[in-house]
N, C-alpha and C positions, 0 to 999 in steps of 0.2 A: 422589163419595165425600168423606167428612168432610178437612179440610184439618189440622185440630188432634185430635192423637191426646193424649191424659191415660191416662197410664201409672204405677198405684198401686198399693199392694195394701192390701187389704180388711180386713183385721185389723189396719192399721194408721193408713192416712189416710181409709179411707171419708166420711168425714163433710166433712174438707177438701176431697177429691176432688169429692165433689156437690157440695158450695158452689161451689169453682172452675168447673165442667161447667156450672152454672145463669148464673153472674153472665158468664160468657165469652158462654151462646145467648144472652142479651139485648143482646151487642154486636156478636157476627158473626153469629149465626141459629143452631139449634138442629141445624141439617142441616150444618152444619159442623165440630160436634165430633162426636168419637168417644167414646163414655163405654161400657166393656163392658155394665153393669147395662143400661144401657138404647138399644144400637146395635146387639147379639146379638138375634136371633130365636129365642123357644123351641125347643126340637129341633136349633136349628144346630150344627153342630164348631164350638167358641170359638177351638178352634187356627186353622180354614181364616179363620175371621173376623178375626181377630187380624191374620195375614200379610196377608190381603187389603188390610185398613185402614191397615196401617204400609206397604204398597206404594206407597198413595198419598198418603198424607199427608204434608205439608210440615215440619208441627213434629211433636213428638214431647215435651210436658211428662211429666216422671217429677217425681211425687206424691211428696218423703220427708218420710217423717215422724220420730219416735222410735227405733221398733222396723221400720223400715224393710226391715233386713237379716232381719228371720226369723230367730231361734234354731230349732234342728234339736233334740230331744229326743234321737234318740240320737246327736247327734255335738255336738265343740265346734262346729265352721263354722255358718256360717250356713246360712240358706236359700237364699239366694244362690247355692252353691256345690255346690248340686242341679241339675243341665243339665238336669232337667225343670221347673226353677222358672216359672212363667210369668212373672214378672216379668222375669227374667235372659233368656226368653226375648223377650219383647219388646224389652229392649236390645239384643239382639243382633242382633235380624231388622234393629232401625233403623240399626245402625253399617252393618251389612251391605249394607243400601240408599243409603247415606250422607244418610239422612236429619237434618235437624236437631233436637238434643235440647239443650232446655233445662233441668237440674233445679232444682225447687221446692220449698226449704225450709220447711216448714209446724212449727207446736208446738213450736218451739223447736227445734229438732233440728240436726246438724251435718250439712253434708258427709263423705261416706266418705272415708277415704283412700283412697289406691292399693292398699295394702297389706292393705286390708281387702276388696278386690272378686276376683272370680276375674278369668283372665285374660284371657277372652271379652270382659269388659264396662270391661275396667280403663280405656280412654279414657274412659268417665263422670266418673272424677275429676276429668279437666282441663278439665272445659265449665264455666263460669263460669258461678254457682248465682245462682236469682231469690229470693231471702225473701221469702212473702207470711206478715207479722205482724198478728197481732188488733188490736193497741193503733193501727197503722199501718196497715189493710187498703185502703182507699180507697187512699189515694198508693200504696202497694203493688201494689194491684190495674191502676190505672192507666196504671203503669211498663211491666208487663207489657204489658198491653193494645197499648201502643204499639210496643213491642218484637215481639208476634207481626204487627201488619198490616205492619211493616217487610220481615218475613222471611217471609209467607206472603202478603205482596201484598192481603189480605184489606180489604175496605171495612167499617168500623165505620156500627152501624146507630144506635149511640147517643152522642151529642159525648161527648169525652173530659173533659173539665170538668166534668161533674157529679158527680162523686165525689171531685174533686180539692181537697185542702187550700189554705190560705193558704201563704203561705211563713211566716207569723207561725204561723200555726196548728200546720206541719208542724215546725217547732223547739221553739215547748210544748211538742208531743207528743212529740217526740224524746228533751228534755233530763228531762220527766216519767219516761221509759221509762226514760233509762238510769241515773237516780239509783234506780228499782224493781228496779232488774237487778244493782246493785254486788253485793250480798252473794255471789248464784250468779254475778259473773262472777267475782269471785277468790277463789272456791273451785273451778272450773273453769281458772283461770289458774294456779293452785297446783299442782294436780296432774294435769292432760293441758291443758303447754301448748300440745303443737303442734295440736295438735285444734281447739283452741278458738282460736288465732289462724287460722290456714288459715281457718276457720269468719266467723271478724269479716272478713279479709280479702277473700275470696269477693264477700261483701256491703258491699266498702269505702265506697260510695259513701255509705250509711245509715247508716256505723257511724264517721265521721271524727267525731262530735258525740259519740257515745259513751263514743269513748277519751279525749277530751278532758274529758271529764265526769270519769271513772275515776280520771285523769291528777291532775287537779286536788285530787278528793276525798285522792286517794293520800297524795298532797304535804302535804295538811292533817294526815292524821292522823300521819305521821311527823314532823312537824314540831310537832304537839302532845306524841308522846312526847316528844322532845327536851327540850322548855318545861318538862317535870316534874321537869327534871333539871339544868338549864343558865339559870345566873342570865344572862339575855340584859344586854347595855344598851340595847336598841332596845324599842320598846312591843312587848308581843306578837301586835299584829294585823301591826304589819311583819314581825318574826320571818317569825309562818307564812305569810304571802303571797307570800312573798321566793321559797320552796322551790319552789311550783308553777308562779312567773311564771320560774323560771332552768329548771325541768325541760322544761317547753314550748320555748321558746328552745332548749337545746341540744337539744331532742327533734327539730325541726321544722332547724335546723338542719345537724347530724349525718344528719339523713333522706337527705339532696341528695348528699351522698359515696355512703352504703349502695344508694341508687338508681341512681347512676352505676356500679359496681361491678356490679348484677346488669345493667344494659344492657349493657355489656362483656363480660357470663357469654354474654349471649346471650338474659335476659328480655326479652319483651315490655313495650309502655310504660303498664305500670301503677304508677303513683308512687303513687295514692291504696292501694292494695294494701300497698306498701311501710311507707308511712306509718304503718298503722294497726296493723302487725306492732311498729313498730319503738317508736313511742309507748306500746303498751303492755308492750314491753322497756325500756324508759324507766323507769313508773311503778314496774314491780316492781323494780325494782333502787335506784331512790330509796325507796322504801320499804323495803327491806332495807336499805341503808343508814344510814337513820337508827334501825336497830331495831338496828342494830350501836354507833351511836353511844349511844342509850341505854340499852342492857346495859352499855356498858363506863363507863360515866358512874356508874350507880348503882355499881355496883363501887370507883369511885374514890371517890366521896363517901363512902364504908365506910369509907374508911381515911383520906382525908387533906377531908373537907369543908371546912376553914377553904381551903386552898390553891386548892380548883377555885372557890370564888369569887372569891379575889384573883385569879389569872389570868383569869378572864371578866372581872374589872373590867377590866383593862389588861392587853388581851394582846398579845404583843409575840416576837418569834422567840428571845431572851433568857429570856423567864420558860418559852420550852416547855422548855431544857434547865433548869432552875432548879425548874419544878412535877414534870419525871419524874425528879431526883435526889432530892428528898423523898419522893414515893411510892414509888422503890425502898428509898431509908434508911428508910423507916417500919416497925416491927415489924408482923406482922399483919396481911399483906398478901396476905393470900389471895381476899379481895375481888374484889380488883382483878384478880389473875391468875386467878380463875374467869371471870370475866366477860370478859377479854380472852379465853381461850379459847372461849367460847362466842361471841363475835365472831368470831373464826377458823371454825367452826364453819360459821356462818352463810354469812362469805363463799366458804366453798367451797361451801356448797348452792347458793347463787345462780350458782356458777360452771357449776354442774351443772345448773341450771334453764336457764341460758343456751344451754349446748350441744344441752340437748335441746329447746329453744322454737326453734334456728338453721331447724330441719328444718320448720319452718312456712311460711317464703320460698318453700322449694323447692315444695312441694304448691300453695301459691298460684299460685304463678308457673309452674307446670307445667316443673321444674325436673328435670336429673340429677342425681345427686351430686357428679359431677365438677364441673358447672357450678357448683355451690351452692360447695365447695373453692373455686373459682378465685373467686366470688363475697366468699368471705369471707377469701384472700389480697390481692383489692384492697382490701376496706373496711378491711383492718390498715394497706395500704399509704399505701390515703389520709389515714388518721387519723393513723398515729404517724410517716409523714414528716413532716408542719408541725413535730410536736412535737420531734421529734430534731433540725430545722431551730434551733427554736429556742432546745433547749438548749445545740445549740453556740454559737452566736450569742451568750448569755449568758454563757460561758464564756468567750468572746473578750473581751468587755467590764470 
């Protein structure tokens, strides 16, 4: 019996599904996978066939695509959520066999959450997903490949190096991808971030070039608002270079406490996982920040411009009380106090992006709540001890 069962549905990855089916029999044999379309015999029960073949099978890849989950016409739930789905039912014969199940991200698509699966299939969540991407399909494909002769013992009929990229080759293509991907990933990071972190995470390994890209890009453009507003003294190619080389550093930095903190929840040792949640909590908060800095900038130039450039020429702890006693004495200072509010504004959105991007750790890291709390009372504890350390210390002095 087939050793690789590919578990899809039809209206949704078909087309993936056969690619993967094809390009796998030209490396273990065609007698080894299970593809329903063509491993069913006309006239057979698909059900008796189904059971029979997830009986024996070692892996068990589940195909998601897009539309993976099946909208139900008359209901909200999904397909999914039908216990006659065949799909659902195929998950569940394999949990039940304790077969192993790998899922494969195909079209761009995310990981389900927990939340979104019924309760039959809910361990699906926690199995750490394969991305096989178009731009990346070769080393993608590859990855795989090696991953199931690991785990089904299977002998490759065809050397793994022939589809396999350069390392120079596989970073072109990487850094090509993800400067194509900015727009939809922070409009995806905007408004369902846990989704889309959990989702980068998943696939940390592929996606640490990514965030780094994002990261960088972020840093530029905040720091280009800024330049529209704030007569620097330094050239402006230091200005902006300064924001994305200090974000990186405390990003990659800071990583090493938030990592240590969920290994004491009780995480598993995925640091690259971590990283990639946390960098891109990084980038959106550096750039919120600087969009706070120049809303409240333009604002202040409304009312007192001669003043914010003499303080940029020579700033000094002295001219900060000396510049916000003139712009409170300036008539007409509404400017300034809209735009300080619309900073206020901003930073509680982000406070509010932040709390709910937290819950991304936890689905990665196949996390409780509880653990995730205790997760983020140490990363408080670790961070703002030094700091309380130090401001006593200062105090002393």
């Amino acid at each position: 019996m087939p050793a690789i069962f590919i578990s899809y549905r039809r209206d949704d990855t078909v087309s993936a599904a056969g690619r993967l089916a094809d390009a796998l029999a030209t490396r273990f044999g065609s007698e080894e996978i299970f593809r329903d379309i063509q491993a069913i015999e006309a006239g057979a029960d698909f059900r008796d066939a189904l059971r029979d073949a997830l009986r024996t099978a070692q892996v068990v890849l589940v195909v998601i695509g897009r539309f993976w989950p099946g909208p139900r016409a008359e209901s909200s739930l999904s397909r999914l959520h039908d216990p006659g789905d065949y799909v659902r039912m195929e998950i569940e014969e394999a949990l039940a066999q304790g077969v192993q199940i790998v899922p494969v991200i195909v079209e761009g698509a995310r990981m389900p959450a927990a939340e979104d699966l019924p309760e039959s299939i809910r361990p699906l969540a926690y199995r750490h997903a394969h991305e096989l991407s178009d731009s990346r399909w070769g080393y993608d494909f590859d990855r795989l490949v090696e991953l199931l002769a690991r785990r089904s013992g299977l002998v490759q009929r065809a050397p793994a190096a022939s589809s396999r990229w350069s390392t120079a080759e596989f970073g072109r293509r990487g850094i090509t991808g993800a400067f194509s991907q900015l727009p939809a990933d922070f409009l995806r990071l905007l408004y369902e971030p846990r989704r889309f972190l959990s989702a980068r995470a998943a696939d940390a390994h592929d996606n640490v070039m990514r965030v780094c890209v994002f990261l960088v890009v972020s840093q530029l453009l905040g720091a280009f608002l800024i330049l529209q507003e704030w007569p620097t003294r330094s050239s402006p190619v230091e200005f902006a270079t300064t924001a994305p080389v200090l974000t990186l550093l405390v990003g990659f930095v800071l990583s090493l406490p938030m990592y240590l903190a969920w290994r004491l929840a009780g995480a598993p040792r995925e640091y690259q996982r971590v990283l990639v949640i946390f960098l891109y909590q990084c980038s959106f908060a550096g750039l919120s920040a600087s969009l706070v800095v120049f809303v409240m900038l333009v604002g202040m130039k409304m009312v007192v411009p001669r003043a914010v450039d003499d303080f940029a020429a020579a700033p000094t702890v002295q001219g900060v009380s000396v510049f916000m006693a003139a712009l409170e004495s300036t008539p007409g200072n509404t400017p300034w106090v809209i735009g300080t509010l619309i900073g206020w504004l901003i930073g509680v959105g982000l406070l509010l992006w932040l709390a709910g991007s937290w819950a991304a750790y936890r689905l990665a890291l196949g996390q409780s709540r509880l653990r995730s709390l205790a997760a983020l009372t140490l990363f408080a504890i670790f961070v703002a001890g030094p700091v309380a350390f130090l401001v006593w210390a200062a105090r002393l002095l």
